[in-house]
FIVEXZA-188406 format. One record per atom (N, C-alpha, C): residue in one letter; atom name; x, y, z. Coordinates in nm, 2 decimals, decimal comma, padded with zeros to 4 digits. Layout:
# residues N
<atom A CA <X Y Z>>;
...
END
This chain:
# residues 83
<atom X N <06,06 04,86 -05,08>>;
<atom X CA <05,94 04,90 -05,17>>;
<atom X C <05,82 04,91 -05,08>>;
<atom X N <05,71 05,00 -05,12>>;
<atom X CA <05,62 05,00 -05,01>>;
<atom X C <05,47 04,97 -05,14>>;
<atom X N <05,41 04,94 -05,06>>;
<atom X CA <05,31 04,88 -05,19>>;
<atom X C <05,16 05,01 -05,13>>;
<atom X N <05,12 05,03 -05,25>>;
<atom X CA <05,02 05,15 -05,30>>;
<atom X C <04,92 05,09 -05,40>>;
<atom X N <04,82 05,20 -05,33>>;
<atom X CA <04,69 05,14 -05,43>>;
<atom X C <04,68 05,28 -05,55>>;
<atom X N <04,68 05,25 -05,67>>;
<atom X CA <04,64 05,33 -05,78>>;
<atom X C <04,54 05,34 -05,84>>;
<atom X N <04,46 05,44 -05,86>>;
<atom X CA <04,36 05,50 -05,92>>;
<atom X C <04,36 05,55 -06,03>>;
<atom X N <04,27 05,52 -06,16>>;
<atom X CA <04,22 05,57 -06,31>>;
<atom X C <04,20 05,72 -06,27>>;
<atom X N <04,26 05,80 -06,33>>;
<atom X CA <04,16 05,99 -06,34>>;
<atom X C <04,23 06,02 -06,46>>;
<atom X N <04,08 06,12 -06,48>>;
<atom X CA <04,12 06,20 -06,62>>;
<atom X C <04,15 06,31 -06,55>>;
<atom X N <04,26 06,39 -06,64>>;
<atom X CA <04,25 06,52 -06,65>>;
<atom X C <04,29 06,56 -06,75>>;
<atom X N <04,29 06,70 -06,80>>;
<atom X CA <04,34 06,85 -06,88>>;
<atom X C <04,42 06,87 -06,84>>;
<atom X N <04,57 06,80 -06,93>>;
<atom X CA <04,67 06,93 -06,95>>;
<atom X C <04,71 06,95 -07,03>>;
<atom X N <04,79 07,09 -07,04>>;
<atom X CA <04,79 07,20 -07,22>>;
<atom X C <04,90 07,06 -07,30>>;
<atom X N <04,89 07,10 -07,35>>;
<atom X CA <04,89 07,01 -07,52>>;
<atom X C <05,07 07,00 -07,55>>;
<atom X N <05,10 07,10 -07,52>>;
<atom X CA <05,29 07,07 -07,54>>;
<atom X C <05,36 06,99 -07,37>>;
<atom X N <05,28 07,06 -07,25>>;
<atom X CA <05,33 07,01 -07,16>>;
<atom X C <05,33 06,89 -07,16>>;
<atom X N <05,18 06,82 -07,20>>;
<atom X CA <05,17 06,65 -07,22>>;
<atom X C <05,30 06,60 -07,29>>;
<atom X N <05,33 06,62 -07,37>>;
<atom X CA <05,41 06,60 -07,52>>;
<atom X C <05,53 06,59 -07,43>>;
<atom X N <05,59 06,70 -07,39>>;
<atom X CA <05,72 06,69 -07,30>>;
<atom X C <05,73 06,60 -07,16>>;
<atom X N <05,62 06,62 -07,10>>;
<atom X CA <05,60 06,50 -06,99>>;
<atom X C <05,63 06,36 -07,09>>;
<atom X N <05,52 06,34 -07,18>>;
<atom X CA <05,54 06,17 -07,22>>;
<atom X C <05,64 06,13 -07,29>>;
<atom X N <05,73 06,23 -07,36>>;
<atom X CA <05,88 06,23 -07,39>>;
<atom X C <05,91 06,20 -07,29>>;
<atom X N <05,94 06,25 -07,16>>;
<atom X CA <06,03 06,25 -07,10>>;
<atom X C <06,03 06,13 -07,03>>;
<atom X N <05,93 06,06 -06,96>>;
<atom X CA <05,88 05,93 -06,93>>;
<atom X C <05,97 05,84 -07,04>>;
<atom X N <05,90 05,84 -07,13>>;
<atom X CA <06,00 05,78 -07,18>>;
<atom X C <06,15 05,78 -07,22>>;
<atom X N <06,16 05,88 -07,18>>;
<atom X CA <06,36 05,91 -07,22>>;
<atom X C <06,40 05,84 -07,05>>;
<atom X N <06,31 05,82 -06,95>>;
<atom X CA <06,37 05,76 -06,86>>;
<atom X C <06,28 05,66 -06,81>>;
<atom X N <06,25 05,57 -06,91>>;
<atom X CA <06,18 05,43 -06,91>>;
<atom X C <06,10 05,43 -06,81>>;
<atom X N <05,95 05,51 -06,77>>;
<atom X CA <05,87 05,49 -06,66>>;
<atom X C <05,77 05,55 -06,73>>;
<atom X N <05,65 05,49 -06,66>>;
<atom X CA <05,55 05,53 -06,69>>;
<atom X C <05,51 05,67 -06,63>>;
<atom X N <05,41 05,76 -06,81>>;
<atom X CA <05,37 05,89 -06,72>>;
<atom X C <05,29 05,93 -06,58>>;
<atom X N <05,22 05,82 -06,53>>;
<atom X CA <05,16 05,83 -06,42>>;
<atom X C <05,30 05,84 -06,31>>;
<atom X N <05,39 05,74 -06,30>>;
<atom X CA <05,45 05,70 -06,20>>;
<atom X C <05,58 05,84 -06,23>>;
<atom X N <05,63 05,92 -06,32>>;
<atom X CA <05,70 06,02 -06,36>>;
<atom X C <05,59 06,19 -06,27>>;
<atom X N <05,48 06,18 -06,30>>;
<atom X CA <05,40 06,28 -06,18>>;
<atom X C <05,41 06,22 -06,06>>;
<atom X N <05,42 06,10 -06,00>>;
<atom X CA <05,38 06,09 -05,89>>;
<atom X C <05,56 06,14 -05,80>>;
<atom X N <05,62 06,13 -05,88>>;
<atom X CA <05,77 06,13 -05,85>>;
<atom X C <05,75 06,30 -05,88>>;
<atom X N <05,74 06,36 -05,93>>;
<atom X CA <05,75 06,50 -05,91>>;
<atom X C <05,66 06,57 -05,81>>;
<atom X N <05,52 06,55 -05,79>>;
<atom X CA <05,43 06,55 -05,71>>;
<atom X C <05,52 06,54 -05,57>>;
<atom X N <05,56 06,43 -05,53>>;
<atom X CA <05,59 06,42 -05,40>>;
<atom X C <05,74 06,47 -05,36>>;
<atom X N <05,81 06,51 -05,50>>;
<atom X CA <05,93 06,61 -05,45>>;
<atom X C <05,89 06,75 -05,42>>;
<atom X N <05,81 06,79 -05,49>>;
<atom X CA <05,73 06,93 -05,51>>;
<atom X C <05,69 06,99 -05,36>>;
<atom X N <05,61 06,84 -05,30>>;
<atom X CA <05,52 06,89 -05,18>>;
<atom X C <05,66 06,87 -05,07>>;
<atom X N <05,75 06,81 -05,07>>;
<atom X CA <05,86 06,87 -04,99>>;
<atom X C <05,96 06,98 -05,02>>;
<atom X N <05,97 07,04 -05,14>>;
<atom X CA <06,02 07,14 -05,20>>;
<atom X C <06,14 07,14 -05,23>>;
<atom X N <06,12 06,96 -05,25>>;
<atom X CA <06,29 06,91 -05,31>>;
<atom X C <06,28 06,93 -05,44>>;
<atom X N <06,41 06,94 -05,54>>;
<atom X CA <06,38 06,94 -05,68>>;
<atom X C <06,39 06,84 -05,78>>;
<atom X N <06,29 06,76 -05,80>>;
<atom X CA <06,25 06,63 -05,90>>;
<atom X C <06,37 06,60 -05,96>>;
<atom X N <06,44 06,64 -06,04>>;
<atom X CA <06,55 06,60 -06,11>>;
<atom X C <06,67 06,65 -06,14>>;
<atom X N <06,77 06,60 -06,13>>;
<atom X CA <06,94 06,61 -06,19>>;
<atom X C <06,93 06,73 -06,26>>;
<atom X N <07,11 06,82 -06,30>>;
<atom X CA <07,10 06,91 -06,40>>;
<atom X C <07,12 06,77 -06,54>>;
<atom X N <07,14 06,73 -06,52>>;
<atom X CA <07,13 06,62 -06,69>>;
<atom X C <06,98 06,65 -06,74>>;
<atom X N <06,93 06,60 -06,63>>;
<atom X CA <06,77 06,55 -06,66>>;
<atom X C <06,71 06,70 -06,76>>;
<atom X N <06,70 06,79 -06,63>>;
<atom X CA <06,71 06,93 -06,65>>;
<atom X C <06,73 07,00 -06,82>>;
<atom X N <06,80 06,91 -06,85>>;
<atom X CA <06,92 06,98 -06,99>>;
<atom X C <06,84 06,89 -07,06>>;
<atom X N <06,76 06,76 -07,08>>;
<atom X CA <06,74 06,72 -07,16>>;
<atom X C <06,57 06,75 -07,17>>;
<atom X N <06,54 06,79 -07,06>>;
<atom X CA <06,38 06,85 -07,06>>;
<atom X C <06,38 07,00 -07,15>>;
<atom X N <06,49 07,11 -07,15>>;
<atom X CA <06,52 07,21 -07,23>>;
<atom X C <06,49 07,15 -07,35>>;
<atom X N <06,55 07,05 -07,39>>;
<atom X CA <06,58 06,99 -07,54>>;
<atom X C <06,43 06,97 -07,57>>;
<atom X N <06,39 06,94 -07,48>>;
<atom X CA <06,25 06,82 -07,52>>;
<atom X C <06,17 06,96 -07,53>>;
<atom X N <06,12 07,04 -07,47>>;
<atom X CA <06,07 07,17 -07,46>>;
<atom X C <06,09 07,25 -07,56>>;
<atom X N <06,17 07,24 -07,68>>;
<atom X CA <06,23 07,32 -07,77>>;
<atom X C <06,16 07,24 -07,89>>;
<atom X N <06,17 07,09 -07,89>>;
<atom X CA <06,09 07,00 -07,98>>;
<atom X C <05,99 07,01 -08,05>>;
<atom X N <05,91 07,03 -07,89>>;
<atom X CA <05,78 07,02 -07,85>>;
<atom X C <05,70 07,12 -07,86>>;
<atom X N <05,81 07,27 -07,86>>;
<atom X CA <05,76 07,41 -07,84>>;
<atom X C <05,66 07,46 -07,75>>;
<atom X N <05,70 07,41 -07,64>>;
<atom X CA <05,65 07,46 -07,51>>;
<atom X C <05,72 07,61 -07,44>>;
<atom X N <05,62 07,68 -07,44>>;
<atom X CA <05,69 07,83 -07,39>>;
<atom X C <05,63 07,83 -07,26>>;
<atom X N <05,57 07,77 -07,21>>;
<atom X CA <05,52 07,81 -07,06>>;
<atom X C <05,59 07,79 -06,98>>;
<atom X N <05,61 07,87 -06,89>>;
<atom X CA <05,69 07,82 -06,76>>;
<atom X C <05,64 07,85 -06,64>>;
<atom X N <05,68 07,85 -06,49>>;
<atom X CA <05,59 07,87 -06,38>>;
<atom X C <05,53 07,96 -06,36>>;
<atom X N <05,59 08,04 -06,44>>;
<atom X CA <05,48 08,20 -06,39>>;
<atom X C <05,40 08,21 -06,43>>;
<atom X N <05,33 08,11 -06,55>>;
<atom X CA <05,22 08,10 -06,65>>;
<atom X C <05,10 08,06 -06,58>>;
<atom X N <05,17 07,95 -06,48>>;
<atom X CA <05,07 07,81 -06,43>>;
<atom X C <04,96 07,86 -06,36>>;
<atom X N <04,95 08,02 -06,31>>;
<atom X CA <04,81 08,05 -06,24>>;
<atom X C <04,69 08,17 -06,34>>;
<atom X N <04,79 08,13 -06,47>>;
<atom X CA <04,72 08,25 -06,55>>;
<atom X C <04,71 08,19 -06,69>>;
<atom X N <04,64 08,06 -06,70>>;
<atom X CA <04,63 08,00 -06,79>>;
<atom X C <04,46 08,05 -06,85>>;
<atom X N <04,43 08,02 -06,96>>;
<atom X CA <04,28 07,99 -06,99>>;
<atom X C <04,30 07,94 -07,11>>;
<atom X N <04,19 07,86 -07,14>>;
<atom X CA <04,13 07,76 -07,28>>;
<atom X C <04,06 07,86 -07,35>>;
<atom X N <04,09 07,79 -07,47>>;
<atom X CA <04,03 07,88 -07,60>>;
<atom X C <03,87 07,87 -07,56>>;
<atom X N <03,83 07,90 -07,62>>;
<atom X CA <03,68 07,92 -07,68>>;
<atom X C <03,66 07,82 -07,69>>;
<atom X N <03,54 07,76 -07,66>>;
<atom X CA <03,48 07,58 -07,69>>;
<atom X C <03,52 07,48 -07,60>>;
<atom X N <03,62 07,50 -07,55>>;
<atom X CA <03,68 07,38 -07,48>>;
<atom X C <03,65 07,38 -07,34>>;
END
């Protein structure tokens, strides 16, 4: 184990991805902070975060949750009006 200092931050993210992130945290008993930090740091080596199980049950949760975005979206997003 290596011991780390963690930090409080807010951010914005879209509204179904939350929903499927905090599902999914929970479908594998970890907190959502510690569930980014685990993808975060497979990402920046360009390993892939999770199993085809995992994979097949994020589909499910995405179908739930009605999440239609996928990576090609992530640089061509924008917020409604107001927000």
């Amino acid at each position: 184990m290596r011991t780390i200092e963690r930090v409080q931050t807010g951010v914005r993210i879209e509204k179904q991805l939350i929903k499927v992130m905090k599902a999914l945290a929970e479908r594998l008993d970890m907190p959502l902070g510690e569930l980014i930090e685990g993808v975060m740091l497979h990402a920046f080596e360009g390993r892939q975060p999770f199993k085809a199980a995992t994979l097949r049950e994020i589909e499910l949760l995405r179908e739930v949750y009605g999440l239609e975005l996928t990576a090609d979206d992530s640089h061509q997003l924008a917020e409604k009006d107001g927000q």
